[in-house]
Backbone as ProteinMPNN parsed JSONL, in Angstrom:
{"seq_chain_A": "XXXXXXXXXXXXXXXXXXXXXXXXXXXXXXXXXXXXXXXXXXXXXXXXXXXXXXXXXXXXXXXXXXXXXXXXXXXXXXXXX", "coords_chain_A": {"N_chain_A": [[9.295, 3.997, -2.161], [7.495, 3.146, -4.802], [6.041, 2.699, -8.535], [4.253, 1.067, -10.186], [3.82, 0.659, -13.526], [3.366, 2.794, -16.831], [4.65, 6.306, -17.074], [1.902, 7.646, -17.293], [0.007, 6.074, -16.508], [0.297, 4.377, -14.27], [-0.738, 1.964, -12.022], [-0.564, 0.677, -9.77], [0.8, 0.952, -6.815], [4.52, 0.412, -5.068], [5.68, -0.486, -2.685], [8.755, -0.31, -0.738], [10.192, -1.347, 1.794], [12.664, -1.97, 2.424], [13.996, 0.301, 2.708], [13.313, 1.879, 4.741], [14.115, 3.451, 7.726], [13.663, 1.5, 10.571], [14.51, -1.961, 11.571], [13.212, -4.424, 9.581], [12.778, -6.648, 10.536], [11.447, -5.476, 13.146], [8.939, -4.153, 12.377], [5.712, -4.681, 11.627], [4.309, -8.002, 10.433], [1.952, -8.271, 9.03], [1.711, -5.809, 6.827], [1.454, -3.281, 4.27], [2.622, -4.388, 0.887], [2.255, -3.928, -2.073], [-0.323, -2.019, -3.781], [-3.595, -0.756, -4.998], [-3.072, 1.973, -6.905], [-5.535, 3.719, -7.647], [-8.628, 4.208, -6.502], [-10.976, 3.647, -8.305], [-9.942, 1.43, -9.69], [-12.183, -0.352, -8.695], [-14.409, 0.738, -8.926], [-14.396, 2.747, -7.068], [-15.193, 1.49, -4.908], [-13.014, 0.463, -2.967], [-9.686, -1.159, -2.611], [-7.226, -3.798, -3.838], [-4.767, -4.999, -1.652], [-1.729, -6.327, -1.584], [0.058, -7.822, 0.577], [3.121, -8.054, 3.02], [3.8, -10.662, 3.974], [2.754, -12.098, 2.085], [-0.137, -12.589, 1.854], [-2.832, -11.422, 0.308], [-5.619, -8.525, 0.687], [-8.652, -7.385, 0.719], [-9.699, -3.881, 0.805], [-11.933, -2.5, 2.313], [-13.049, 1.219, 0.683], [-10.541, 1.797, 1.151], [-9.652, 2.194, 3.879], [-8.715, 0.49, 5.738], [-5.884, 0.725, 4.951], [-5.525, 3.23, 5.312], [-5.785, 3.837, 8.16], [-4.05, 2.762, 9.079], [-1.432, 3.594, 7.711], [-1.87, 5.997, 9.473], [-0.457, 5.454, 11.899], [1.822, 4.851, 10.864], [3.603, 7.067, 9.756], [5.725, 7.23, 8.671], [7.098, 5.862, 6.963], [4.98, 7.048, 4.959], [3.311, 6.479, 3.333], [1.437, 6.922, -0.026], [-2.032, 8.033, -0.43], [-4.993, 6.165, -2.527], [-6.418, 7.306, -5.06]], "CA_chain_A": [[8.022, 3.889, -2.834], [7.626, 2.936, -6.764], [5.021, 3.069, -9.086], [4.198, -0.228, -11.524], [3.221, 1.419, -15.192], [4.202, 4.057, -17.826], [3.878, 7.249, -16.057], [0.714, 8.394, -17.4], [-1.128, 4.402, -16.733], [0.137, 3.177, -12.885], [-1.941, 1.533, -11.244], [-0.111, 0.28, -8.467], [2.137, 1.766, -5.85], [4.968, -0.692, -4.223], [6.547, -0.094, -0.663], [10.042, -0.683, -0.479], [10.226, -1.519, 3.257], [14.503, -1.997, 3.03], [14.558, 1.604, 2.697], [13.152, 2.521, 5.962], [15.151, 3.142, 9.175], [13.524, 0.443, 11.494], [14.462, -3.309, 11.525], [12.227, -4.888, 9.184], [12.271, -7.48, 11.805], [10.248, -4.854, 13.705], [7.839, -3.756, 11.381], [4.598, -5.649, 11.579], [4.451, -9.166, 9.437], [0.612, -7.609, 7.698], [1.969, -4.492, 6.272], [1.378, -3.261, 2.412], [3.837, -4.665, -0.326], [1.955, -3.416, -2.968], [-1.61, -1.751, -3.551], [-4.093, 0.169, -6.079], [-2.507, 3.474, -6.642], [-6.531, 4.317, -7.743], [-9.936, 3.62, -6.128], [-11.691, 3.559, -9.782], [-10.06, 0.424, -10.192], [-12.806, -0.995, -8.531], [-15.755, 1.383, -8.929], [-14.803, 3.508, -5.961], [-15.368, 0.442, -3.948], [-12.056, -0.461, -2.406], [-8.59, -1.575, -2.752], [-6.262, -5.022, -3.147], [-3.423, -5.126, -1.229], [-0.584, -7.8, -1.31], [0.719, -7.801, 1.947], [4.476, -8.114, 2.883], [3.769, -11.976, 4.123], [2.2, -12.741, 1.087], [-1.609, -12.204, 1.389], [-4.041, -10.372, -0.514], [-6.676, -8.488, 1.312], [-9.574, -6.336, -0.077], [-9.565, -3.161, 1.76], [-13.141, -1.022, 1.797], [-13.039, 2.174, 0.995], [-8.838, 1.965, 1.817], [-9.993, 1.692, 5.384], [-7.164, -0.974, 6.617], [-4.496, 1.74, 5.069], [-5.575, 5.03, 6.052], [-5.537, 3.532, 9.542], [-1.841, 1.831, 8.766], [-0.664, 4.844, 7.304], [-1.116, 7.23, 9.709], [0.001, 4.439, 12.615], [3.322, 4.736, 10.68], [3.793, 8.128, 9.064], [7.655, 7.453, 8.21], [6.707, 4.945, 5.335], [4.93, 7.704, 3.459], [2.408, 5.911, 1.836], [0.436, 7.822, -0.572], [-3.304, 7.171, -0.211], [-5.344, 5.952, -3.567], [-7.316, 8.598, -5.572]], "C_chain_A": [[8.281, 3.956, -4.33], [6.19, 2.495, -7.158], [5.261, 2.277, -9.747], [3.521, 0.413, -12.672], [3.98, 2.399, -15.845], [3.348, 5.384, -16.742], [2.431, 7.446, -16.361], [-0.799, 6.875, -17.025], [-0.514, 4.05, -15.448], [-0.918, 3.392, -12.116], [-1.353, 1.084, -10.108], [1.233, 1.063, -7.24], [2.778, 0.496, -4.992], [5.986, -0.393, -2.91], [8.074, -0.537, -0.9], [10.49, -0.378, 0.72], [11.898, -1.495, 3.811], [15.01, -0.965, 2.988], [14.272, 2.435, 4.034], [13.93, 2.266, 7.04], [14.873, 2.197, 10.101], [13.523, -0.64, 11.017], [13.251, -3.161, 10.77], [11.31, -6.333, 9.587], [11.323, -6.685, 12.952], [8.941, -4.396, 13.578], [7.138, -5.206, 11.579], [4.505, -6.424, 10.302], [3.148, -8.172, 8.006], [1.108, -5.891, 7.8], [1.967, -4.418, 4.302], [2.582, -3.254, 1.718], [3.578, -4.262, -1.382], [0.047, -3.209, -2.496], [-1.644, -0.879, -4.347], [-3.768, 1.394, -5.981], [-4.84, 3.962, -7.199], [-7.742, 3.439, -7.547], [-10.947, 2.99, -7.086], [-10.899, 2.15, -10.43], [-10.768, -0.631, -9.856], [-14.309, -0.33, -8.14], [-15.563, 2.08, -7.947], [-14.769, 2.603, -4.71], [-14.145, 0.159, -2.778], [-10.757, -0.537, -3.33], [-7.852, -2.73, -2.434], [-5.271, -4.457, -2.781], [-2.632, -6.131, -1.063], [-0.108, -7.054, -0.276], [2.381, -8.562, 1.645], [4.499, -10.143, 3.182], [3.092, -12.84, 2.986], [0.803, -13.071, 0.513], [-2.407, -11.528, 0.528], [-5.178, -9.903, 0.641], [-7.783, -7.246, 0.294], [-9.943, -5.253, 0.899], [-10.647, -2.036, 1.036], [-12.919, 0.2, 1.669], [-11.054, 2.809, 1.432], [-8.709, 2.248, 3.113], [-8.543, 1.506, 5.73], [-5.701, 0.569, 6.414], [-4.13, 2.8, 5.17], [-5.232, 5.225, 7.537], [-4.073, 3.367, 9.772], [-1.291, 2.912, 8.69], [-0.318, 5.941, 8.018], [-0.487, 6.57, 11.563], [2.298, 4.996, 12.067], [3.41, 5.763, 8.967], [5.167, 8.112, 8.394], [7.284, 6.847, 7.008], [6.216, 6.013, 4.489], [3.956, 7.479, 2.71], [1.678, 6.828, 1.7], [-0.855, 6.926, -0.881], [-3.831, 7.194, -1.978], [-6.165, 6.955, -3.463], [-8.603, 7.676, -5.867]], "O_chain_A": [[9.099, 4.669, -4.911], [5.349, 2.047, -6.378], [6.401, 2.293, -10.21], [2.338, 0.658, -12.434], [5.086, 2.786, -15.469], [2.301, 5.477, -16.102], [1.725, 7.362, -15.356], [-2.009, 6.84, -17.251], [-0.885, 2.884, -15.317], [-1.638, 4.308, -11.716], [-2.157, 1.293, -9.199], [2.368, 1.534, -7.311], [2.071, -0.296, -4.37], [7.155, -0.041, -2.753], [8.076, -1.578, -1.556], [11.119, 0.663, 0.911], [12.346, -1.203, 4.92], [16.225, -0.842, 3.144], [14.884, 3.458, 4.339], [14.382, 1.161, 7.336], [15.903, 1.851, 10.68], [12.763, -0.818, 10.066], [12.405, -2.286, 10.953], [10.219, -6.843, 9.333], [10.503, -7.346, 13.59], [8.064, -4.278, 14.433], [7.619, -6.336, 11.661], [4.58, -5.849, 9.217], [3.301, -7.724, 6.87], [0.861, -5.057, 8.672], [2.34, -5.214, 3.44], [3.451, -2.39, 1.829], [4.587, -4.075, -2.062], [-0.634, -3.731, -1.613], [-0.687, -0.191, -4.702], [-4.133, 2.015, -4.983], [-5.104, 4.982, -6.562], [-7.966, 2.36, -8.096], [-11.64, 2.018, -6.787], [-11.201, 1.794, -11.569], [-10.483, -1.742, -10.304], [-15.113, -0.756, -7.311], [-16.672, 2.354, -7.487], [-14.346, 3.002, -3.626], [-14.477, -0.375, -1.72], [-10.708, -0.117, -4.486], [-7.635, -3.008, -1.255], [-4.787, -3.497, -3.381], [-2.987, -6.936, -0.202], [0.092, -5.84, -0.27], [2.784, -9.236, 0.698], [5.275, -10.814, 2.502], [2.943, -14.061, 3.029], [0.488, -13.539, -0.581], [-1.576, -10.761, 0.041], [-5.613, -10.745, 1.427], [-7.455, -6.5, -0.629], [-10.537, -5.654, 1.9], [-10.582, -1.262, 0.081], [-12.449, 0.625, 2.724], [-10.617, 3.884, 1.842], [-7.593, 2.571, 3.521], [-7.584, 2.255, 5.917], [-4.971, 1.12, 7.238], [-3.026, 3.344, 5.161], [-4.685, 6.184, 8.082], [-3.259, 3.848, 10.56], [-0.593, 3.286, 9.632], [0.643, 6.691, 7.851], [-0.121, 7.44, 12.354], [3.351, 5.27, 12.642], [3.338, 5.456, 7.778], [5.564, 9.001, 7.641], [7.192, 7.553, 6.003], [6.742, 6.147, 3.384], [3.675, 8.05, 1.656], [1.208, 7.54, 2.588], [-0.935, 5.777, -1.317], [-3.292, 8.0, -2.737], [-6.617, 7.482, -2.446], [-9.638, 8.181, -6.301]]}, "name": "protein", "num_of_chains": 1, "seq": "XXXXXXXXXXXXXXXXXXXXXXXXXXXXXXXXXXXXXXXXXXXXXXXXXXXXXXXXXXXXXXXXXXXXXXXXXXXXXXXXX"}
């Protein structure tokens, strides 16, 4: 996991999936490649996520990756503030 900005300004958090122990041939294609490290970058509303296949999705409320996240607790991801 890495952080895009100067410490005191990221906004994004990025997955680094070649660090985890399972095939990344196993790991599911829609998984997060990057995403809003904070909710307030969209009023509270939600979160983009680039996906590892190359999508974008808009995720209410961080819904999609609270679900994801705790699906697959080894990754780690830290949820947006």
């Amino acid at each position: 996991m890495a952080t895009l900005g100067t410490d005191d300004n990221k906004d994004y958090f990025f997955v680094d999936w070649s660090k985890q122990s399972e095939p990344l041939e196993k790991l599911p294609s829609k998984r997060p490649l990057m995403y809003d490290r904070r909710l307030s970058n969209h009023d509270g509303r939600g979160i983009n996520i680039l996906m590892a296949d190359g999508s974008i999705e808009w995720d209410a409320n961080a819904q999609w990756l609270k679900t994801f996240a705790a699906e697959h607790p080894d990754a780690k991801l830290p949820m947006p503030k």
